[in-house]
N, C-alpha and C positions, 0 to 999 in steps of 0.2 A: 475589620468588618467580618461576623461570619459568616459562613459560606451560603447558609438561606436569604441574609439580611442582600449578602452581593447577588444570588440570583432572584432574590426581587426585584434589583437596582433592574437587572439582564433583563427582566421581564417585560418591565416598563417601557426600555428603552425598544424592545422588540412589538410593542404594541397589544402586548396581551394582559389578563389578567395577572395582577399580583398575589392574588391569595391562595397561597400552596396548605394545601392540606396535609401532605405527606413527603415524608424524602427517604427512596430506599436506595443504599448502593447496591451497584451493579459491579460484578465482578471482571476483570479482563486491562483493571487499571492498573497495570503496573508500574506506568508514568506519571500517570493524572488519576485527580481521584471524577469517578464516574457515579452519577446519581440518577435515577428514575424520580422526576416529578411529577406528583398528583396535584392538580389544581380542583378545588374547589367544585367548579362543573365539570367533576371526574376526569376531562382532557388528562393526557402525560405529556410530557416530553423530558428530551434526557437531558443533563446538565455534563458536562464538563471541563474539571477546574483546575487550575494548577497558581503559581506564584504570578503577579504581574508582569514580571519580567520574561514570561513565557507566552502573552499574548501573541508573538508574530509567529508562534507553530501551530497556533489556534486560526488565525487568517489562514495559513496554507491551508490547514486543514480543511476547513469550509472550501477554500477555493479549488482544492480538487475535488471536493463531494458536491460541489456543483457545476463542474464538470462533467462529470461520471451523470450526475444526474438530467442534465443537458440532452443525453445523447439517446433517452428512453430505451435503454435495453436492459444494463444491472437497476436491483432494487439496492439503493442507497439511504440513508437516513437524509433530511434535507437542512441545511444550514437555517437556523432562524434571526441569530444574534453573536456578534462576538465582539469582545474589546475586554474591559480592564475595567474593574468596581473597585475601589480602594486598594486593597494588598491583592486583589483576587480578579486571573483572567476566568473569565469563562465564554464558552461553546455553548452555544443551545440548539438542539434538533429535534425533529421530531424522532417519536418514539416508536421501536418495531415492535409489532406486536410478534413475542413468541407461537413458535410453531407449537402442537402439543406434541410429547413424544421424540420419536429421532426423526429425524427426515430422513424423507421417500426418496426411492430411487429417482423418482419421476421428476422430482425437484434439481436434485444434481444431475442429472440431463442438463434440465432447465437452463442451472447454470452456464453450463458448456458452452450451451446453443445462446445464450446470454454474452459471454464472454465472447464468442466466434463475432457477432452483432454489433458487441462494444469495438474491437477491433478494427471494424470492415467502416467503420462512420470516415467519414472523409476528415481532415483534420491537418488537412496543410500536407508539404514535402518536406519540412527539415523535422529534427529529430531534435528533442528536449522540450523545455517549459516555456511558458511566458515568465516563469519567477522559478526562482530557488525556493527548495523547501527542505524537509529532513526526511530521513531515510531511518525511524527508530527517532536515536538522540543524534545521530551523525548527518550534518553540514550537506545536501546532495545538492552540487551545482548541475544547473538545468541549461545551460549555454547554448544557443542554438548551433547547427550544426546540420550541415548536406549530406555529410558521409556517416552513416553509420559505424563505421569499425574504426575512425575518429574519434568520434564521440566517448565509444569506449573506451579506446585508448588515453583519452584524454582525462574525460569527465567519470569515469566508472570504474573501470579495471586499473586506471594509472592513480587516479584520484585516492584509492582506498590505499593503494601498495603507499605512497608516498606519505599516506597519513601513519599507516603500520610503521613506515619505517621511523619518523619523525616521533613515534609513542613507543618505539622501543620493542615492537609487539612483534616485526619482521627482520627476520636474519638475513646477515650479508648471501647466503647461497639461496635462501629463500626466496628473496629479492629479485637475486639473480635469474631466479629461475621461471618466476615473474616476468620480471622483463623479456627473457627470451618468449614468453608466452603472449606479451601483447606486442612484437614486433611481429609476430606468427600470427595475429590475430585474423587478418583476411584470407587465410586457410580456411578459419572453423565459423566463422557468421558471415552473412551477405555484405557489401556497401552500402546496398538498395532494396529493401524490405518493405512494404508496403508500410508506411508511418501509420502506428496503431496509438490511441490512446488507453493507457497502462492506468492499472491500479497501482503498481508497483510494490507493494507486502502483503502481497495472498498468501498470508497461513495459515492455515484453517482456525488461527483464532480469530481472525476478522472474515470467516464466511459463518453467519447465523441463520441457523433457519427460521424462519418467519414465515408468516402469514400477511399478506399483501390487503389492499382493501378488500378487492372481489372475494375475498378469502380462500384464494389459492397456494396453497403452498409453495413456499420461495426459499430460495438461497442469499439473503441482504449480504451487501459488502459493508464492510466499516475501514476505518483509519488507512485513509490511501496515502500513497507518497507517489503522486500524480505524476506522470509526464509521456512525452510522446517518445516509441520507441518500434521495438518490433514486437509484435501480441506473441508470441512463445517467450519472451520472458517473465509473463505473469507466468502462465504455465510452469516456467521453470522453480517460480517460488512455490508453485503449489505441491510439488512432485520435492520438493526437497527434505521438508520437515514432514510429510505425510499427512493423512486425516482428509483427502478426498478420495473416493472411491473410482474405480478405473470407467466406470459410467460416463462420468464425467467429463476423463480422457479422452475418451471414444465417441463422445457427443463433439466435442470441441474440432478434435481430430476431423470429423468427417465434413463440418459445418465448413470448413479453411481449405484453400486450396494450396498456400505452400510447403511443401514438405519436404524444401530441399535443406541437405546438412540438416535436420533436425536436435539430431541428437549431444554434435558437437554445440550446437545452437544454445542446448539446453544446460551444456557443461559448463559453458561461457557465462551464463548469465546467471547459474547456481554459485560460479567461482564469488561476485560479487557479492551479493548477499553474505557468504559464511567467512568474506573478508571483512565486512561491517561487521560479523558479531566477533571477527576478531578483533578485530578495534573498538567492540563498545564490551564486551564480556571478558577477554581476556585470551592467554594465547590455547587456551583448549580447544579452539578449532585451529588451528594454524595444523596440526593434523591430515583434518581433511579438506583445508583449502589445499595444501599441497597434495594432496590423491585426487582432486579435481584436476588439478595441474599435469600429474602423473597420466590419468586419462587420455590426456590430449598431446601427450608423447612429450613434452617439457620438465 
C-alpha cells in the first residue's frame, strides 16, 4: 500500500476527510518518515509512518502526547489515529503551525515556566509509566517503583549498563566503574523527589517554536518517551546536547522550589541518556559517559 493510499485508510478510520490534496515531508525523521498533510478544506495534519511492525512505538507515542497534553501546560501536537494500514503503521496529529523567524526570548521563558507547571501536576507517588515504551530505538522499561534511586538503579542507570555490556559496547573496568557509581547512587539524587511527569528526550530537536491558536508564540514539544520521575531530568537532557538558551534555565529554575544536589542530579540523569546513545550509536560516547562518571568521583 502506499503511504497516501494508507493515510487515507488513517483518515477514515480517524473520522475526517479523505481527500488530501498535498503531501510535504517534514524534516526531523530520522526514524520514521514524517509528512505534513494538506486536506482539501485546506485543514493539515502531520502524518507519521514507519513499517507495521513498528505500530506499538506509535501507541506509545500517542500515549505520552496525550498525557503531556492532559495536563494544559506544554504545547503538544494531539494524537488523532494510530494503528497499521497494510505494510504501513501510521500516527496522525494535528499540525503546529510554525512560528515565523527564530523564537523569542519571551517564548523560552514560556517554556521554563511551562515545564516548572508540567512538573508540579499532581500524578501519583511512585515513579515510572503505566506501560513501557522506548527511549530513541532502545526498550525503556517503566516498572513502577517507591524509591526513586531504585528505580534508577534498576530500570535506567542498571538497565543501560547491562544492555552495553550484553552488546559488547561496555568494558570490564567501565562496567566496573559503573557499578560503583549506581551502588553510590543515593549520594547524588534524592529517594523522594516530588513525582513529576517527564517528557523524557528534550533536545532541542523536539522543542519547535510555534504559534499556538491565540497566535502566541510557543515552544511545542514533540516525540516524548513519557514517564513519571523527578522534573530536573528533562532539564538534564536539555542542558546536555545544547540549543536552549539560559532564559529558559532561569525561568524554570525560579518557577521550582527544589534545589537540593542539583547539579549531581543533573549528572546522574545526563549519565543515561549518553549510555542509550552508546548503546544505540556506538562506543563514541562511552568517552564521555565515563567523564560523567568521573564527575561524580567514580
Amino acid at each position: 500500500m502506499s503511504g497516501e493510499a494508507a493515510i487515507e485508510r488513517a483518515l477514515a478510520d480517524a473520522g475526517l476527510p479523505t481527500s488530501i490534496r498535498s503531501l510535504r515531508e517534514l524534516s526531523g525523521g530520522c526514524i520514521h518518515r514524517v509528512c505534513e498533510v494538506t486536506l482539501d478544506d485546506d485543514s493539515r495534519i502531520v502524518a507519521k509512518m514507519n513499517r507495521a511492525d513498528q505500530v506499538l512505538i506509535f501507541r506509545e507515542e500517542a500515549a505520552g502526547l496525550t498525557a503531556l497534553a492532559e495536563t494544559n501546560t506544554v504545547l503538544v501536537p494531539r494524537p488523532l489515529s494510530v494503528g497499521a494500514h497494510g505494510d504501513t503503521a501510521i500516527l496522525l496529529m494535528t499540525a503546529l503551525a510554525p512560528a515565523p523567524g527564530t523564537a523569542t526570548d519571551r517564548a523560552w521563558r514560556s517554556l521554563g515556566e511551562e515545564l516548572a507547571a508540567l512538573h508540579a501536576v499532581d500524578v501519583g507517588r511512585r515513579y515510572g509509566f503505566h506501560a513501557d515504551n522506548h527511549l530513541g530505538s532502545t526498550f525503556q522499561p517503566n516498572t513502577f517503583c517507591d524509591d526513586w534511586v531504585d528505580f534508577n538503579a534498576r530500570y535506567r542507570l542498571g538497565f543501560q549498563v547491562e544492555l552495553g555490556r550484553q552488546n559488547g559496547l561496555i568494558g570490564r573496568d567501565e562496567a566496573r566503574r559503573l557499578e560503583m557509581l549506581i551502588d553510590r547512587l543515593g549520594e547524588f539524587i534524592p529517594a523522594s523527589p516530588k513525582p513529576a511527569l517527564l517528557h523524557g528526550d528534550l533536545w532541542s530537536g523536539n522543542a519547535l517554536p510555534t504559534v499556538d491558536e491565540e497566535g502566541e508564540a510557543r515552544i511545542a514539544v514533540i516525540d516524548p518517551a513519557t514517564s513519571i520521575g523527578d522534573g530536573w531530568a528533562d532539564i538534564a537532557m536539555m542542558k546536555l546536547f545544547g540549543g536552549f538558551p539560559p532564559s529558559c534555565f532561569d525561568a524554570y529554575a525560579r518557577a521550582v522550589d527544589d534545589h537540593d544536589r542539583v547539579e549531581s542530579r543533573i549528572v546522574v540523569y545526563q549519565l543515561y541518556h549518553v549510555l542509550n546513545h552508546v548503546n544505540i550509536f556506538g562506543r563514541g560516547y562511552a568517552g564521555q559517559a565515563m567523564s560523567l562518571v568521573g564527575t561524580l568521583g567514580c
